[in-house]
MIDOSE-1310 file (N, C-alpha, C; in nm, 2 decimals, decimal comma, always signed):
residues 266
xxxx	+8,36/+5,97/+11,01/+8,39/+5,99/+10,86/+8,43/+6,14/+10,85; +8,58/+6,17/+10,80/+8,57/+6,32/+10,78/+8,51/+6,32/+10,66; +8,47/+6,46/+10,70/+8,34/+6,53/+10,61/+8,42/+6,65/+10,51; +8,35/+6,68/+10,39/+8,41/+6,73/+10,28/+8,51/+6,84/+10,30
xxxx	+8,44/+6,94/+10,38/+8,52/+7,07/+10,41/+8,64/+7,02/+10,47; +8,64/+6,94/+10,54/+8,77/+6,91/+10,62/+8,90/+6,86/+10,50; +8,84/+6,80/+10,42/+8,93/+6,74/+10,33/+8,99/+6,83/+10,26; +8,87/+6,92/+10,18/+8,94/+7,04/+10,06/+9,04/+7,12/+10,20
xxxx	+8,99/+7,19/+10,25/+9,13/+7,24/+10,36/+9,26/+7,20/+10,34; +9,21/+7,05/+10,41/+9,36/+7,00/+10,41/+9,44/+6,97/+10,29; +9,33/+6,90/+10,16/+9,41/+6,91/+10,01/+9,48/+7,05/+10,00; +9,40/+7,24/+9,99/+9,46/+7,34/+9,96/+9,57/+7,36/+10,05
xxxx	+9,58/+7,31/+10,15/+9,70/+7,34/+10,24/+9,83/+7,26/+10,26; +9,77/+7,13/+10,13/+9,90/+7,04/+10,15/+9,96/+7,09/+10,00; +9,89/+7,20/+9,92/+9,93/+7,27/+9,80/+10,06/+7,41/+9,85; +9,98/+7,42/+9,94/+10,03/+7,58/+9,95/+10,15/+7,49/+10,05
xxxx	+10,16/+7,44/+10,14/+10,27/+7,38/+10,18/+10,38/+7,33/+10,10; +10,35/+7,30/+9,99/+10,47/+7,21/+9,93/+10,51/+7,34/+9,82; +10,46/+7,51/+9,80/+10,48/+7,62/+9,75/+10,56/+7,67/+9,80; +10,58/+7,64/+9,90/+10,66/+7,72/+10,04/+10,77/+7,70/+10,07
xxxx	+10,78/+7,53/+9,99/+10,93/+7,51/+10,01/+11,04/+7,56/+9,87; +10,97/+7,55/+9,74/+11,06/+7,69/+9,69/+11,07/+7,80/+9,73; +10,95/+7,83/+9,79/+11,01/+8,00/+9,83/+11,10/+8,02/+9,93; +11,12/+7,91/+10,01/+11,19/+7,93/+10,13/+11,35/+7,91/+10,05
xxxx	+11,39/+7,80/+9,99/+11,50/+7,75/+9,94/+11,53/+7,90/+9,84; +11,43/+7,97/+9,75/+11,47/+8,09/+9,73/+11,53/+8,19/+9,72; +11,47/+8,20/+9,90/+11,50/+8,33/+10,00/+11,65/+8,27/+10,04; +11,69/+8,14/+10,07/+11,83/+8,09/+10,12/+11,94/+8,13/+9,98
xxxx	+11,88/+8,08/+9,89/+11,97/+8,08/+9,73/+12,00/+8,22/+9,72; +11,91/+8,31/+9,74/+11,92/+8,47/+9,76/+12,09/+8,48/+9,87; +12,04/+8,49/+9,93/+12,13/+8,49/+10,13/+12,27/+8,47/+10,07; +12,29/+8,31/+10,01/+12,41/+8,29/+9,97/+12,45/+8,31/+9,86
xxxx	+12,41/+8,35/+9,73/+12,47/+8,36/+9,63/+12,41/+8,52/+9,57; +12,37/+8,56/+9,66/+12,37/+8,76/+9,60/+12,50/+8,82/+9,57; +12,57/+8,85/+9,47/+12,67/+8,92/+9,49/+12,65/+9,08/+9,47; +12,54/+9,14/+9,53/+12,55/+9,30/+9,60/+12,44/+9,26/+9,68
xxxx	+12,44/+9,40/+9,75/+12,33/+9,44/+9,86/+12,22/+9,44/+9,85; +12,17/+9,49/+9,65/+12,02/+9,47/+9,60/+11,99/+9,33/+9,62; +12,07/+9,23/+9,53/+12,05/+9,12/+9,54/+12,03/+9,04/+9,70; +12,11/+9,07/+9,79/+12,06/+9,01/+9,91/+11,92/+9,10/+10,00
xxxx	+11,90/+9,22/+9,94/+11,78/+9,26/+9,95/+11,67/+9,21/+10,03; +11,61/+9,08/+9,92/+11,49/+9,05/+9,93/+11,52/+8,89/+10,02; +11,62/+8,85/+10,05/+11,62/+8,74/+10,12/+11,55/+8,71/+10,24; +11,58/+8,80/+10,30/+11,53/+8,77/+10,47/+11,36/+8,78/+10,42
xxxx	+11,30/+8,90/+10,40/+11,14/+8,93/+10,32/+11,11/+8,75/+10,25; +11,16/+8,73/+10,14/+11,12/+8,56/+10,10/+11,15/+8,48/+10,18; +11,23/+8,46/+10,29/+11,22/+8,36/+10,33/+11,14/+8,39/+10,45; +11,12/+8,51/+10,52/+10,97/+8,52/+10,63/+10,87/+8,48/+10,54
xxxx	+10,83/+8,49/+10,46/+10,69/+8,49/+10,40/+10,70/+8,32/+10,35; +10,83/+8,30/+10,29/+10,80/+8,12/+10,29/+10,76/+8,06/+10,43; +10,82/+8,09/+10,50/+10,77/+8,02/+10,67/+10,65/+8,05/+10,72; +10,57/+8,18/+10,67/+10,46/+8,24/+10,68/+10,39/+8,10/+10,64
xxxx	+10,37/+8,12/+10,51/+10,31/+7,98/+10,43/+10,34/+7,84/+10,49; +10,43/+7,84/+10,52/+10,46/+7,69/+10,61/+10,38/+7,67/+10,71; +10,40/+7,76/+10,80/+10,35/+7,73/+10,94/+10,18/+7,76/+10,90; +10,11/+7,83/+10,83/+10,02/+7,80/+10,84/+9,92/+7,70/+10,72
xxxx	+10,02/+7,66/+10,69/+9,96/+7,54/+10,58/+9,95/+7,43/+10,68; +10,07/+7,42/+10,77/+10,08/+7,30/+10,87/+9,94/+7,31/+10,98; +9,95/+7,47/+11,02/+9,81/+7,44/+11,11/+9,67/+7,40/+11,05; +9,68/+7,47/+10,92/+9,56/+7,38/+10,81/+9,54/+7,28/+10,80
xxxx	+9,62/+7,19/+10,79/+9,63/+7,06/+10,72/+9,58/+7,02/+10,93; +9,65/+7,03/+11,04/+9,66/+6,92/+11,10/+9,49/+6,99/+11,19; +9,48/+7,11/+11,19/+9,39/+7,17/+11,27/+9,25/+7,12/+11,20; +9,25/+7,04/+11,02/+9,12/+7,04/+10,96/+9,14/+6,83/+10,97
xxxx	+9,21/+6,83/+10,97/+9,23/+6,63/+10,87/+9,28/+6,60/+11,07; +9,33/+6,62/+11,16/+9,30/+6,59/+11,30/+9,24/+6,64/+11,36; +9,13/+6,70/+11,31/+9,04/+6,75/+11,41/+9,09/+6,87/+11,54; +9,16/+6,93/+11,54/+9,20/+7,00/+11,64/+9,11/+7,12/+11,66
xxxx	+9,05/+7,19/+11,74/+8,99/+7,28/+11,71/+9,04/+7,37/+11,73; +9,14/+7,38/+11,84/+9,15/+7,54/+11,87/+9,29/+7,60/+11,77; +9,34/+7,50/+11,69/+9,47/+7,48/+11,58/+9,41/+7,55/+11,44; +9,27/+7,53/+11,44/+9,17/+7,53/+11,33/+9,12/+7,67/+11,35
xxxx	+9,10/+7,73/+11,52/+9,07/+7,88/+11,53/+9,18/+7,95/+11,51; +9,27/+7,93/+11,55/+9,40/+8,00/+11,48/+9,45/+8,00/+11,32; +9,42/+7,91/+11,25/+9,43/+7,91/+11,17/+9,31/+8,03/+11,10; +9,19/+8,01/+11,12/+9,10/+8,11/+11,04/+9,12/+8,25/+11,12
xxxx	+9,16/+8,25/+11,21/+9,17/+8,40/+11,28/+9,33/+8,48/+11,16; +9,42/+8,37/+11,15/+9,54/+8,41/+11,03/+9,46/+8,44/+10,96; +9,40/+8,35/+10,88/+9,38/+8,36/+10,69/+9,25/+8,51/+10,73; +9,16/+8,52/+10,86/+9,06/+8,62/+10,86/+9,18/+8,80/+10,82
xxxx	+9,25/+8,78/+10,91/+9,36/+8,89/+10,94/+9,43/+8,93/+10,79; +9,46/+8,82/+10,74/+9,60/+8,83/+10,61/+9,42/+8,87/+10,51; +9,34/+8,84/+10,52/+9,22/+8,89/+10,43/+9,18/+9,07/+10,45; +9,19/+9,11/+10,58/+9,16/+9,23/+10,61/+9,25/+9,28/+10,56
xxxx	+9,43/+9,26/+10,54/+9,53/+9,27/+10,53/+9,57/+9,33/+10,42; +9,55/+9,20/+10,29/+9,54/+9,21/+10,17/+9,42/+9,33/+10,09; +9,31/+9,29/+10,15/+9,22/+9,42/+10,12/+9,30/+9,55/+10,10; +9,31/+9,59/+10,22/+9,33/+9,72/+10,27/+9,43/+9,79/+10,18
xxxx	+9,58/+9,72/+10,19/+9,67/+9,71/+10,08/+9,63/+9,72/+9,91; +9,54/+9,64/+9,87/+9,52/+9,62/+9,75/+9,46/+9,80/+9,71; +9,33/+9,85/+9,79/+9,28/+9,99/+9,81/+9,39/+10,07/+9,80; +9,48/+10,05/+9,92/+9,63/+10,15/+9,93/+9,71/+10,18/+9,78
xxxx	+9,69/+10,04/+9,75/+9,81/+10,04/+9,63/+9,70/+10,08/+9,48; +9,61/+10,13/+9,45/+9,50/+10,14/+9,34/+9,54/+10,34/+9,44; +9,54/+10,40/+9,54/+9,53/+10,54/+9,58/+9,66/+10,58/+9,57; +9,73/+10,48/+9,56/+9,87/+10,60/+9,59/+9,86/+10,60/+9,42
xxxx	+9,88/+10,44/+9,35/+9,95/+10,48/+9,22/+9,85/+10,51/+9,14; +9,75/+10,66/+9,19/+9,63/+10,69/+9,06/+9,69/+10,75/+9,03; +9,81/+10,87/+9,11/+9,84/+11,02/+9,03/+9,98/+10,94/+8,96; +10,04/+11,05/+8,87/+10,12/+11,04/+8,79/+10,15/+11,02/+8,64
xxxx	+10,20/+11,01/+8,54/+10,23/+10,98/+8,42/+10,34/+11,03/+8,32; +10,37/+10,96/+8,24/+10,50/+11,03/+8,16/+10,45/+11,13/+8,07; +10,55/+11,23/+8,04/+10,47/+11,31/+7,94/+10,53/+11,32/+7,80; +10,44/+11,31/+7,68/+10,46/+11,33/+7,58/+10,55/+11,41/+7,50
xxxx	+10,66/+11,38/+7,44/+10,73/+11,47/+7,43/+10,76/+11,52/+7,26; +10,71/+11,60/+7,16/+10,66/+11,58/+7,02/+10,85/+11,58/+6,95; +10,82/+11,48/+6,88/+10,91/+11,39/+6,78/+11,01/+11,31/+6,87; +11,00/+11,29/+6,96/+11,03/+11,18/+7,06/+10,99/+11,02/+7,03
xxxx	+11,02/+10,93/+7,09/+11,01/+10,78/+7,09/+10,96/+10,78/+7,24; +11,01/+10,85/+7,31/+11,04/+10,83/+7,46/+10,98/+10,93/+7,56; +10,92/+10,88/+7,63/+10,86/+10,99/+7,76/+10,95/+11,04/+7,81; +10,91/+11,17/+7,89/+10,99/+11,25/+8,03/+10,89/+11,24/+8,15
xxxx	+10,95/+11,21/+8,26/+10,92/+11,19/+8,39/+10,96/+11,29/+8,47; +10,81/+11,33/+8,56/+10,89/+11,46/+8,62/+10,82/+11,45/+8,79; +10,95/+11,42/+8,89/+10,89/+11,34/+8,99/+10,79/+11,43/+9,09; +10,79/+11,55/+9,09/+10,61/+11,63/+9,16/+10,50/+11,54/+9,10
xxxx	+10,52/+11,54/+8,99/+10,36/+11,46/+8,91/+10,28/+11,33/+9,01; +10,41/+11,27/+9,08/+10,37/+11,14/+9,16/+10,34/+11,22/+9,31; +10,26/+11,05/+9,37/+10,21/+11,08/+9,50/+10,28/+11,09/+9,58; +10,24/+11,18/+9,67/+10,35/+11,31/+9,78/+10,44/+11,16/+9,88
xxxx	+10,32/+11,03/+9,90/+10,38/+10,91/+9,99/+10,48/+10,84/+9,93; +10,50/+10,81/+9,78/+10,58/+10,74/+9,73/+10,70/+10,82/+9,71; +10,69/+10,96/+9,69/+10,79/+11,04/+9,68/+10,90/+11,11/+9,81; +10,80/+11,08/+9,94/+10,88/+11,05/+10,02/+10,99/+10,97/+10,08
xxxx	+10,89/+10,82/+10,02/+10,97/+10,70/+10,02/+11,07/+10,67/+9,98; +11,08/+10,73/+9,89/+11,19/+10,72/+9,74/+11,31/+10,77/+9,77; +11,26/+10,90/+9,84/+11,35/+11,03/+9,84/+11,43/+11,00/+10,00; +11,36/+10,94/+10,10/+11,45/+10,87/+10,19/+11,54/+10,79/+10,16
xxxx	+11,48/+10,70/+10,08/+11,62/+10,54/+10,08/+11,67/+10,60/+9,89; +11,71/+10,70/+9,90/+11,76/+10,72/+9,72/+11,90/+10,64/+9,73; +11,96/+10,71/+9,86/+12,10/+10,63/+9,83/+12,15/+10,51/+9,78; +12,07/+10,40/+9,88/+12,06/+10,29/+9,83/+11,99/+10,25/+9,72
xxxx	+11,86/+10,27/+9,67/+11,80/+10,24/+9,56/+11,89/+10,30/+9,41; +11,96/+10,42/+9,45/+12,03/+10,44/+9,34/+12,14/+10,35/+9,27; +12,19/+10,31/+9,39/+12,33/+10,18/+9,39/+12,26/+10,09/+9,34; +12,12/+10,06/+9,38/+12,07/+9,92/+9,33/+12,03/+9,93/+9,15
xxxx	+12,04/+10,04/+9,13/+12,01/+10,09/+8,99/+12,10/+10,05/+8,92; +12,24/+10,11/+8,95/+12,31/+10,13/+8,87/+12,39/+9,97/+8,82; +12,39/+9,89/+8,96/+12,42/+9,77/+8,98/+12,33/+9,69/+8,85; +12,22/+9,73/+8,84/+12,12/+9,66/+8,74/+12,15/+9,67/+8,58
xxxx	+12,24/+9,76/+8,55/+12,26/+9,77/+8,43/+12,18/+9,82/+8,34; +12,07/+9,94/+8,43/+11,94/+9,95/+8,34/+11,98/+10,01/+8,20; +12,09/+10,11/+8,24/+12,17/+10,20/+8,07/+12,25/+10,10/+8,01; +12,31/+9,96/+8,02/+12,38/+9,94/+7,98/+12,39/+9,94/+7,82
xxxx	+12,26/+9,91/+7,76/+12,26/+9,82/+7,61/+12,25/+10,00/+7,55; +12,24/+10,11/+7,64/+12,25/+10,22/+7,57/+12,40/+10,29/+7,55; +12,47/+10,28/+7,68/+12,59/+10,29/+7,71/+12,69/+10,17/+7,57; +12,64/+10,09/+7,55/+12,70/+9,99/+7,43/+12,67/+10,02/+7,29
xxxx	+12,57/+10,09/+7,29/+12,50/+10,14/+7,15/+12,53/+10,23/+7,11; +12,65/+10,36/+7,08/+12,73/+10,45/+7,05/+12,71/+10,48/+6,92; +12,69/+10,40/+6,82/+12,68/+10,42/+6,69/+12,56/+10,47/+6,63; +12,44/+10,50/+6,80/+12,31/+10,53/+6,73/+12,30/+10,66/+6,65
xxxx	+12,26/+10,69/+6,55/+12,24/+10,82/+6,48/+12,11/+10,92/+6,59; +12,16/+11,01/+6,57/+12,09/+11,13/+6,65/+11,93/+11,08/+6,64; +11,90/+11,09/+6,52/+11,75/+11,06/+6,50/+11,65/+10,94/+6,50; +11,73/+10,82/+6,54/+11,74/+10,70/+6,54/+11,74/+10,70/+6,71
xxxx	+11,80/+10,77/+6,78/+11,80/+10,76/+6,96/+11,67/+10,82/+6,95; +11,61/+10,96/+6,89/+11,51/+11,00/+6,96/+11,39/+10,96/+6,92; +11,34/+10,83/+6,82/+11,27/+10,75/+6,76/+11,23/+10,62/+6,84; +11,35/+10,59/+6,95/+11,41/+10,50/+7,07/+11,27/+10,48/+7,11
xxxx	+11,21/+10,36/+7,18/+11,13/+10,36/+7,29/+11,19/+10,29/+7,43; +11,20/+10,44/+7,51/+11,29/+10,39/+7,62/+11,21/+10,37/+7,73; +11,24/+10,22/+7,82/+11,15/+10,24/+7,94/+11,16/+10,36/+8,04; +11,05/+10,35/+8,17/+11,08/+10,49/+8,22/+11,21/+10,51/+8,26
xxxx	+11,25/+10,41/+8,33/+11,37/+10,44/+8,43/+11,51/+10,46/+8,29; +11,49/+10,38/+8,17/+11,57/+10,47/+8,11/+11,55/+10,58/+8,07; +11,48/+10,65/+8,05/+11,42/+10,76/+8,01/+11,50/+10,88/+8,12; +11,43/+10,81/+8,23/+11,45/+10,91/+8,37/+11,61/+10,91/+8,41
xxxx	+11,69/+10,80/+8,39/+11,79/+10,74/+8,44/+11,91/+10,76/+8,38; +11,90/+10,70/+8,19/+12,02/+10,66/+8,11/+12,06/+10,79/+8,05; +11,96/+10,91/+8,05/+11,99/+11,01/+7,93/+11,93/+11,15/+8,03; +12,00/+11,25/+7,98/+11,99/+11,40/+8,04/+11,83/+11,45/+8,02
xxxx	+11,74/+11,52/+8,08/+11,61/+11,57/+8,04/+11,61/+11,64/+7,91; +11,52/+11,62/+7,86/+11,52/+11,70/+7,69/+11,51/+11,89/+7,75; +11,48/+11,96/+7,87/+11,46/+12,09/+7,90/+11,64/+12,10/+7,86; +11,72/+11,99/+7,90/+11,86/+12,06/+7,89/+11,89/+12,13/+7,76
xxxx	+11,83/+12,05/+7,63/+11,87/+12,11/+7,53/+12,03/+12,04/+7,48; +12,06/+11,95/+7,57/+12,20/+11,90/+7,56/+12,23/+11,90/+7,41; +12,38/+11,85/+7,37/+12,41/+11,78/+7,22/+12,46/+11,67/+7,21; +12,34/+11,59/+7,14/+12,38/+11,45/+7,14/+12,51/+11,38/+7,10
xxxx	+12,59/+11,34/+7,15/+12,72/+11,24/+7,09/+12,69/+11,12/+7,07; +12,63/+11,06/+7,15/+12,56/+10,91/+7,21/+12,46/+10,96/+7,31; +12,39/+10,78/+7,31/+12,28/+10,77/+7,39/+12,31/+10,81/+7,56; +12,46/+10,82/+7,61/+12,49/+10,84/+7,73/+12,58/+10,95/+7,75
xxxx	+12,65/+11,02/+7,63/+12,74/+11,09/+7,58/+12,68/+11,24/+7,57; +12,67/+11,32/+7,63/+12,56/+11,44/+7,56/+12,67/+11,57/+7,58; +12,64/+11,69/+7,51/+12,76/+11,77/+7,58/+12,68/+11,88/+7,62; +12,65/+11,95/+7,75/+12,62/+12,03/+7,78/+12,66/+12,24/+7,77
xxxx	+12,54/+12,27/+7,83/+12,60/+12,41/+7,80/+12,54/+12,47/+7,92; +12,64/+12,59/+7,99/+12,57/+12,65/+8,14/+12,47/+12,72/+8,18; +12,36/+12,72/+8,07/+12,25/+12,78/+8,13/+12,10/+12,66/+8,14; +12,15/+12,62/+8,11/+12,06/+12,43/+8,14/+12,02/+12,42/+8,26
xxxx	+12,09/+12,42/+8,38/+12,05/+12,40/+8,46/+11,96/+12,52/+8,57; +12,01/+12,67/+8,52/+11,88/+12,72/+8,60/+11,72/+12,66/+8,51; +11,71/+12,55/+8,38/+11,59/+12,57/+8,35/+11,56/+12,41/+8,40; +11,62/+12,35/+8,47/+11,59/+12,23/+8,57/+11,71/+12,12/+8,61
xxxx	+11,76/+12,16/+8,70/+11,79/+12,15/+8,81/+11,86/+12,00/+8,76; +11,76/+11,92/+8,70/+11,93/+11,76/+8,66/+12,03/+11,80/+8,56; +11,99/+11,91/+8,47/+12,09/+11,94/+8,39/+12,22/+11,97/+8,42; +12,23/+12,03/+8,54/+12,40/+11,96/+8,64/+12,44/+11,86/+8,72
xxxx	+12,29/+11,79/+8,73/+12,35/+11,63/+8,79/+12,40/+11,54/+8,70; +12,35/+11,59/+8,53/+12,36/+11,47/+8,45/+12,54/+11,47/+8,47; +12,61/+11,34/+8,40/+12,75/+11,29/+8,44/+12,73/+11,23/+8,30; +12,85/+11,23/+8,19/+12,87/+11,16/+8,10/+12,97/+11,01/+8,16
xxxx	+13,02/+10,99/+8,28/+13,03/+10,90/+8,36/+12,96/+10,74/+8,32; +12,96/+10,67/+8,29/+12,84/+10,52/+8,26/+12,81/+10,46/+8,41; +12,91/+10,50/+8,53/+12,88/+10,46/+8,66/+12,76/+10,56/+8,71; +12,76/+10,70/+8,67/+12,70/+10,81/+8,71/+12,56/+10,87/+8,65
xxxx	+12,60/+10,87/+8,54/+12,50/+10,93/+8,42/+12,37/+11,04/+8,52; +12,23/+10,94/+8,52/+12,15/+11,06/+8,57/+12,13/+10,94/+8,66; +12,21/+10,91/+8,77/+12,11/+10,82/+8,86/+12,08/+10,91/+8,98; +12,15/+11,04/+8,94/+12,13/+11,09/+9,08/+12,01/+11,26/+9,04
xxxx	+11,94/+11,25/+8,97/+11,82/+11,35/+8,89/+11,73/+11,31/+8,93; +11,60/+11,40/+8,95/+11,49/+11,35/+8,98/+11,43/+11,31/+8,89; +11,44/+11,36/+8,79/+11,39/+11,27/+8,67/+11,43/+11,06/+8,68; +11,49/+11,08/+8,71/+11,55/+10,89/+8,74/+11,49/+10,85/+8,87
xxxx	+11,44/+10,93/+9,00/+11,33/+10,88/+9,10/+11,18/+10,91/+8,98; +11,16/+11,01/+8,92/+11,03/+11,00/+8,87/+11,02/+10,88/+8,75; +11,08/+10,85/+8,71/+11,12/+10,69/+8,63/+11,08/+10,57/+8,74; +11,16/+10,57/+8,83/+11,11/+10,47/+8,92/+11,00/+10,43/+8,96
xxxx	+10,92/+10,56/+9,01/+10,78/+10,57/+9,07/+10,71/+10,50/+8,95; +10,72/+10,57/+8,81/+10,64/+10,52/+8,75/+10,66/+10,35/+8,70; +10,77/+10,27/+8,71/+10,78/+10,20/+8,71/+10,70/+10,11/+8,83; +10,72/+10,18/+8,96/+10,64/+10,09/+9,06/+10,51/+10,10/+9,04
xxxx	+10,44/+10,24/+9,01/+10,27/+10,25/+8,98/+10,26/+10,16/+8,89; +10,31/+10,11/+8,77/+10,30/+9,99/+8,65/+10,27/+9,87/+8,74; +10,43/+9,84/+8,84/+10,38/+9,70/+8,87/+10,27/+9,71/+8,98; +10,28/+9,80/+9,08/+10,17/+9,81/+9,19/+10,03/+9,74/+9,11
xxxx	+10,01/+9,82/+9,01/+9,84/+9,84/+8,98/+9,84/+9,68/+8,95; +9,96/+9,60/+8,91/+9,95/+9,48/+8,85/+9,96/+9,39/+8,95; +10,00/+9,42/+9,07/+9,98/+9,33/+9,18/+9,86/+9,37/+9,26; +9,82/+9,46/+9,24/+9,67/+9,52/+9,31/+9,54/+9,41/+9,20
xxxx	+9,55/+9,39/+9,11/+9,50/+9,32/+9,04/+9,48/+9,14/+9,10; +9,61/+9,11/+9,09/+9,63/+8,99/+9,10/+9,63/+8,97/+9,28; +9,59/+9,06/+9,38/+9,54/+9,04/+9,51/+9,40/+9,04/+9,51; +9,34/+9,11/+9,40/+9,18/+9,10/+9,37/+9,17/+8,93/+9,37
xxxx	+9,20/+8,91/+9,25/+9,22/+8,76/+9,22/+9,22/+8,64/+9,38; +9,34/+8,72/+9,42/+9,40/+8,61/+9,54/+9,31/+8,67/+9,64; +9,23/+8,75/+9,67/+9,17/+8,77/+9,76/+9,01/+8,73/+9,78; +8,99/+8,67/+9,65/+8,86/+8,58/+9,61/+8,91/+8,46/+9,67
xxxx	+9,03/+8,41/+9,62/+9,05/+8,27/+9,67/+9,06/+8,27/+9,79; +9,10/+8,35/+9,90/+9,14/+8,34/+10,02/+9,00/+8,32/+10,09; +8,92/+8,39/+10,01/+8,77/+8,42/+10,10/+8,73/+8,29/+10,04; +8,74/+8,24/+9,97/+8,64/+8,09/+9,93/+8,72/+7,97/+10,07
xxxx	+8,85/+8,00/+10,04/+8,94/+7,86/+10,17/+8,88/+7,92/+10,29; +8,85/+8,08/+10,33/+8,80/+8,11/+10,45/+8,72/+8,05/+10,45; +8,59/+8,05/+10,40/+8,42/+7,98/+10,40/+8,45/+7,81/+10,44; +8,55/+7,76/+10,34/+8,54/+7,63/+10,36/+8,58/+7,61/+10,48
xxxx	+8,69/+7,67/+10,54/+8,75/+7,62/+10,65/+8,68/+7,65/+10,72; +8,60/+7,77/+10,75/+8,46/+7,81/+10,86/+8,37/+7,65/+10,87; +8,38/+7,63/+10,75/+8,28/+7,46/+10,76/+8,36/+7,39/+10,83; +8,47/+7,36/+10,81/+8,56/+7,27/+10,86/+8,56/+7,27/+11,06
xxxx	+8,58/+7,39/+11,06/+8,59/+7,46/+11,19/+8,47/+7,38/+11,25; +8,33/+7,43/+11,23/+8,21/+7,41/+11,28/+8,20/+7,23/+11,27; +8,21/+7,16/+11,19/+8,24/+7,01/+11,21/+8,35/+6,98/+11,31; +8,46/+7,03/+11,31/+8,57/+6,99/+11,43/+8,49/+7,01/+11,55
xxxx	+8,35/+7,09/+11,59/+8,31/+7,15/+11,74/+8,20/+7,04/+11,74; +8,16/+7,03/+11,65/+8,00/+6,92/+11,62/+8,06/+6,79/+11,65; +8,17/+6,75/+11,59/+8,22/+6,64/+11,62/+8,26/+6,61/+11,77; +8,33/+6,75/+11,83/+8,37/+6,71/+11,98/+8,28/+6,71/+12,03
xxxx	+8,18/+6,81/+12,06/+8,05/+6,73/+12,12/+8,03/+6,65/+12,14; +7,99/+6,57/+11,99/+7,94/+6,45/+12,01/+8,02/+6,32/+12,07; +8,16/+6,38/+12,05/+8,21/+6,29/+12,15/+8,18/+6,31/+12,28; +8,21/+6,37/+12,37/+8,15/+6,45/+12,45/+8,07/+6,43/+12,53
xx	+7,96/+6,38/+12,41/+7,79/+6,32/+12,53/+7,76/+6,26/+12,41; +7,83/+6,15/+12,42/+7,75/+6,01/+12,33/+7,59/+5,99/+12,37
């Protein structure tokens, strides 16, 4: 008679298996139909991690509901590892994104971002792959609905609540002092930039604007500390569950060895 643990296993693995196959179809949908480089991005990443899920939902299911044992040690030695895994990460991602924040700017709508504020590791990161992350920006359209909105009145833009990366990205730093035409339109003047440094990168350009300021990497960071801390949350969550399928399948395990025994020496 299989016994309970062996069952719930194999029910949560015949769940997580049949998850797997959207994410894999996904990661393929990605591959073929990205039309830029951002968008094919994440393909190869979704479709390892779909296969991830595959293959060990399959050892779950056959290693608990066939009795296999040593299918069943592999399997908990994965889910023990991806648990050490997730921990550690979850810690990582709560340390890097403690430091930082936008700063208040008086009669503003909208924060300024100023990328030292962030942590020295993310800022590395950033500041290696800009090239590309920048293209992947621009590609997104994050300025676009500002770049369309030309008719805003001066005091009406600075009432705006802009996200960071528009903030950091769509519009010149308020140190420039610029003069507003539009939200992407500003006209500068030459002593701006000895008082920081994007006040000559900004570009009245709509392909250009400020994607290349640090103010537009310190927009991003803060955008990733936002979702970090919200996936660092939601690995809390998934890292309870992992440890409850661990326990059961530990049962499971110890029945698959009690059982061969007893085959064994009837």
């Amino acid at each position: 008679m299989v016994r309970c643990s062996n069952n719930l296993v194999g029910i949560l693995n015949i769940v997580t298996l049949f998850l797997s196959i959207p994410i894999i179809a996904g990661g393929i949908w990605l591959s073929k139909q990205g039309n830029t480089e951002c968008a094919r991005f994440l393909d190869k990443p979704v479709i390892a991690i779909g296969v991830f899920i595959l293959l060990v939902s399959i050892a779950g299911i056959v290693g608990s509901c066939c009795r296999v044992s040593w299918l069943m040690w592999v399997y908990l030695l994965v889910m023990f590892l991806l648990i050490v895994l997730l921990f550690c990460f979850t810690i990582f991602a709560f340390v890097v994104t403690n430091k930082g924040a936008g700063e208040v700017i008086s009669g503003k709508g909208y924060k300024e971002y100023r990328l030292g504020d962030y942590s020295n590791w993310l800022q590395k990161r950033v500041n290696r792959n800009w090239g590309k992350i920048s293209s992947c920006l621009a590609d997104s359209k994050i300025c676009q609905s500002l770049i369309e909105d030309v008719s805003t009145p001066v005091d009406d833009f600075y009432r705006k609540h802009l996200s960071a990366l528009q903030s950091g990205c769509c519009k010149p730093s308020n140190d420039c002092n610029f003069q507003y035409v539009s939200p992407t339109n500003w006209i500068g003047n030459s002593t701006s930039s000895a008082i920081n440094t994007d006040c000559a990168t900004w570009n009245n350009d709509s392909s250009k604007l400020c994607y290349g300021c640090e103010s537009c990497k310190a927009g991003l960071l803060d955008n990733i500390k936002t979702e970090w801390k919200k996936v660092a949350v939601i690995n809390i969550i998934f890292l309870v569950f992992l440890i409850i399928v661990y326990s059961v399948g530990c049962c499971a395990f110890r029945n698959n060895m009690e059982d061969n025994s007893w085959k064994r020496y009837p």
